[in-house]
C-alpha positions as CSV (number, residue, x, y, z in Angstrom):
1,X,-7.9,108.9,102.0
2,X,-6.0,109.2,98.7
3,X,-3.1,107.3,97.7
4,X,-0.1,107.4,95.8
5,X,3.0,105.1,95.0
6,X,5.4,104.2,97.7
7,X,9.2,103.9,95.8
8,X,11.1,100.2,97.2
9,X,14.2,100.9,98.9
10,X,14.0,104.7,100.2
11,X,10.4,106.5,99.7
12,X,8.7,108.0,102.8
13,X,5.4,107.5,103.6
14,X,3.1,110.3,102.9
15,X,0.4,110.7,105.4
16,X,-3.0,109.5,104.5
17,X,-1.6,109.4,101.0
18,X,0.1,106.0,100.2
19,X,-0.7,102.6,98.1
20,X,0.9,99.7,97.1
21,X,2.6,99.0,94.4
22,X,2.0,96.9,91.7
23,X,5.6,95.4,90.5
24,X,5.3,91.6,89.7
25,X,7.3,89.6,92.5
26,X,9.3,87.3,91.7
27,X,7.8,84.0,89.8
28,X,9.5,81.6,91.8
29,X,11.3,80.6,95.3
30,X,13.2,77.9,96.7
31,X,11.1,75.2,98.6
32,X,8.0,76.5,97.8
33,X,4.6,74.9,99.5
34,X,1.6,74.1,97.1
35,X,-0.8,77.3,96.4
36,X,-3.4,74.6,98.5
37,X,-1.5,73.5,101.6
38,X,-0.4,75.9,104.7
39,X,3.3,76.8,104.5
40,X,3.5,76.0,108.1
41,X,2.6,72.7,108.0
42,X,5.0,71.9,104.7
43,X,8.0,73.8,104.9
44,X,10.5,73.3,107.6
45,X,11.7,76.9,109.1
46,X,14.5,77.0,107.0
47,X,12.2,76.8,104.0
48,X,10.0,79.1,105.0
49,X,13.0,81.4,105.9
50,X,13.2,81.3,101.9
51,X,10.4,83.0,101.2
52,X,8.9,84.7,104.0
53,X,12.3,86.6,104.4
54,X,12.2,87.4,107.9
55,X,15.1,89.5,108.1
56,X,13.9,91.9,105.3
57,X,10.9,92.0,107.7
58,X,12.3,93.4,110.5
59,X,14.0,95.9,108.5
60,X,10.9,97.5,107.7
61,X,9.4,97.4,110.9
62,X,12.3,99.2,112.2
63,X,15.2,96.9,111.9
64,X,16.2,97.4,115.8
65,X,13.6,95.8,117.7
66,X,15.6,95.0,120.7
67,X,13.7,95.6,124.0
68,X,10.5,96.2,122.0
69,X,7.0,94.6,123.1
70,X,5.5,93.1,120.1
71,X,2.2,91.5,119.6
72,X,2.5,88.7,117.2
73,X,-1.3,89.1,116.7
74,X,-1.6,85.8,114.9
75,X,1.0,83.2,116.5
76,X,0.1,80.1,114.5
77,X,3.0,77.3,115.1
78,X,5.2,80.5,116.6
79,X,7.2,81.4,113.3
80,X,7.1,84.6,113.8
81,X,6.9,84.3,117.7
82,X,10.7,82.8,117.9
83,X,11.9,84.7,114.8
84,X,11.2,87.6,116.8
85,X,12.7,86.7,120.2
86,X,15.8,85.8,118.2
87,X,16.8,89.6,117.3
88,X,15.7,91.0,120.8
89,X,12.2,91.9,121.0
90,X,10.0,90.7,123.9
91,X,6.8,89.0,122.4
92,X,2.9,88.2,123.4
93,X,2.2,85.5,121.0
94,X,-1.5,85.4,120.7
95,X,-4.0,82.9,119.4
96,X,-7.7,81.6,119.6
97,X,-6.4,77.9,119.6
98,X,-5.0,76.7,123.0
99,X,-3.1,73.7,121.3
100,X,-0.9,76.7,119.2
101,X,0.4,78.5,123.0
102,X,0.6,74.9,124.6
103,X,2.9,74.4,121.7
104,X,4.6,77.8,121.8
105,X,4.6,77.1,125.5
106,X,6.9,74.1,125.4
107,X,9.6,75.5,122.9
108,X,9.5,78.7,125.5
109,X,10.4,76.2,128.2
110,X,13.1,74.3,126.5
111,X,14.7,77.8,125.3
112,X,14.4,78.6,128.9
113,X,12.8,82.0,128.2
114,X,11.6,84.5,131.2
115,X,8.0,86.1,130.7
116,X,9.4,89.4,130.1
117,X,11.0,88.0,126.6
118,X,8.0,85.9,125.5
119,X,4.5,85.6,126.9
120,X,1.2,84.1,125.4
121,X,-2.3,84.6,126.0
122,X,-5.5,83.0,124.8
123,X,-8.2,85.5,123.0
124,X,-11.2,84.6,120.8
125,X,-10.6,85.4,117.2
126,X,-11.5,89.1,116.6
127,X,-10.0,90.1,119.5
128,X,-6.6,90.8,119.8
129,X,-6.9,90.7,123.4
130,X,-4.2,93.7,124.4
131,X,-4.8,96.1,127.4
132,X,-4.7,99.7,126.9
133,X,-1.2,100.9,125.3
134,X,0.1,97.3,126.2
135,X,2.6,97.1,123.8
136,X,4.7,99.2,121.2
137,X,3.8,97.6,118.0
138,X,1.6,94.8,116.4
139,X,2.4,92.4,113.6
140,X,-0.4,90.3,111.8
141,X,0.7,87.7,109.2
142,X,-1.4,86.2,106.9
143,X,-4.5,86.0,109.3
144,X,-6.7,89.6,108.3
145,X,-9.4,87.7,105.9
146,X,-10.4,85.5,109.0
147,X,-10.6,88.5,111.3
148,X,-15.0,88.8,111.7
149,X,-14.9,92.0,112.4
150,X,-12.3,94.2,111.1
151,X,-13.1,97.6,112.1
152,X,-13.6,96.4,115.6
153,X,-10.7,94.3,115.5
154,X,-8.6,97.3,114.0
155,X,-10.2,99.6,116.6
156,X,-9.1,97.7,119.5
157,X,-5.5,97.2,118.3
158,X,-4.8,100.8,117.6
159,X,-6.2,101.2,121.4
160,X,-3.6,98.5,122.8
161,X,-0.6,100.0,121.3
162,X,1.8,103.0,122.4
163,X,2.3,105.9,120.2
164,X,2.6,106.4,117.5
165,X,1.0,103.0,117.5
166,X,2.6,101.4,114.7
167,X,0.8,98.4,112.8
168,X,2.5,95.6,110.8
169,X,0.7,93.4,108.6
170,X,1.7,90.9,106.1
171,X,-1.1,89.3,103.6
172,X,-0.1,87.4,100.0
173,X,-0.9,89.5,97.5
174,X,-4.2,90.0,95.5
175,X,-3.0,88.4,92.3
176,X,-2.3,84.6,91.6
177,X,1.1,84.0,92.3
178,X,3.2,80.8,92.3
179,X,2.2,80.1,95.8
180,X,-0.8,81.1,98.2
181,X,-4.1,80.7,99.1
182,X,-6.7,80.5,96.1
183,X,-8.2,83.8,95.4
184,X,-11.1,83.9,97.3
185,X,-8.9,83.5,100.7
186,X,-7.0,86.8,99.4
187,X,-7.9,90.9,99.9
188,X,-6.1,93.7,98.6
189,X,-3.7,95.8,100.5
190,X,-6.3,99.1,98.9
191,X,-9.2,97.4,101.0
192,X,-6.9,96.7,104.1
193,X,-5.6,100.4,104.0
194,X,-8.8,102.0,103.9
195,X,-9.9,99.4,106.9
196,X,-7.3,100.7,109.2
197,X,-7.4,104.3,108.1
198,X,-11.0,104.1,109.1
199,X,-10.1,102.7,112.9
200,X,-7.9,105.7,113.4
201,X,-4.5,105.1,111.7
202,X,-3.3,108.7,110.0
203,X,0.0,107.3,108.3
204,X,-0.9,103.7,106.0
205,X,1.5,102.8,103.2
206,X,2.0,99.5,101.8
207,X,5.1,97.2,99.7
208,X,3.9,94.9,97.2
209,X,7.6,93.7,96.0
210,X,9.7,93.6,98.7
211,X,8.3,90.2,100.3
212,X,7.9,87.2,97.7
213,X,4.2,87.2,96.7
214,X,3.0,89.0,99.8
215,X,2.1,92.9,100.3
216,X,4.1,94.3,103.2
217,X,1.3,97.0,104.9
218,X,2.5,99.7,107.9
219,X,0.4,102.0,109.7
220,X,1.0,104.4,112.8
221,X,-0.7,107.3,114.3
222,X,1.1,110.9,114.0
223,X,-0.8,113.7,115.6
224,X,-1.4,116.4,113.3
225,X,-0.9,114.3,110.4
226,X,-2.4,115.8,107.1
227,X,-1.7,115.1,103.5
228,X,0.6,118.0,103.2
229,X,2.9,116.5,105.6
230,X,5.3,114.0,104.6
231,X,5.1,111.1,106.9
232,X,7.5,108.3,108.8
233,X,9.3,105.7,107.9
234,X,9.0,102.1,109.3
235,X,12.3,102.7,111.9
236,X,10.4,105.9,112.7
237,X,7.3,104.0,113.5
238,X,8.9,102.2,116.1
239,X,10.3,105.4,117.3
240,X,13.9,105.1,116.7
């Protein structure tokens, strides 16, 4: 798989053929965590809002994900989980720690949410834990470097989602930057491109500036695909 620069606001993806970028982010953000704690545990949503820029997300996965199954692949304390559910899409949170869906659990009881709009579901880590073409797209935030075994993992999630089976995943970048996890908790966006190509992915582009500090990486299946043929964009992915 060869690669070439994705442009910010309106490049394609090229199929089999995209990178990252390397444009510095920006040095600084408004309630920003230390580099050595988690953000979840010490910024409030709000903060985290700040520089996780959920909205600017969901426009690259698509923008319209109302009615959409999502697997948050990584739940954690539910940001994403809840972020999700509040612009339409139905959600199976997933998590290897009980104590995270008991958690997610409760907040889904007190928002008085049906199973269709949010489900969870206990897996052991490096197993995303999806039946067959379960749902239409997956997201994975800040969780790949744990993940034992990638290929497998990968493997597994490309088998769990609907075509064109598209992949979201959100990891800080492989630079020191103002906030993060020290440098040996971090992989580049080249290494986690050529990992998913390798589990069956045809179309894998990535955004290093569009997200404060983090690279943005999608992924989807198109049959025929070949480096000739110019490939999807994110709302494309999630076949809109």
């Amino acid at each position: 798989m060869r690669h070439a620069s994705l442009l910010l606001c309106t490049a394609l993806l090229t199929a089999c053929s995209s990178t990252d970028q390397t444009d510095t982010p920006a040095t600084s953000t408004p309630s920003q965590p230390s580099a050595t704690a988690p953000a979840a545990a010490t910024s409030s949503t709000a903060e985290r809002d700040s520089w996780q820029k959920p909205q600017e997300v969901f426009l690259l996965m698509g923008n319209d994900l109302r009615g959409r199954t999502i697997a948050d692949l990584a739940a954690g304390d539910g940001y994403f989980t809840f972020k999700l559910i509040e612009v339409g899409a139905n959600v199976i949170a997933i998590s290897d720690d009980q104590r995270q869906l008991d958690a997610i659990e409760a907040r889904k009881a007190e928002m008085k949410l049906s199973d269709e709009r949010l489900r969870t579901r206990l897996s052991p880590k490096g197993d995303p834990g999806l039946a067959p073409d379960e749902v239409d797209a997956c997201l994975l935030v800040h969780s790949y470097m744990s993940i034992p075994n990638k290929k497998e993992y990968l493997t597994k999630v490309y088998a769990g989602t609907r075509l064109p089976k598209p992949l979201f995943i959100l990891e800080w970048l492989h630079t020191e930057t103002p906030m993060g996890p020290p440098m040996t908790d971090r992989i580049s966006s080249e290494r986690i491109m050529d990992d998913v190509g390798l589990a069956g992915y045809t179309d894998v582009g990535a955004y290093s500036a569009k997200i404060p500090h983090q690279a943005f990486i999608f992924a989807s299946y198109q049959t025929g695909a070949d480096d000739d043929q110019q490939g999807m964009d994110p709302a494309q992915l999630m076949g809109q």
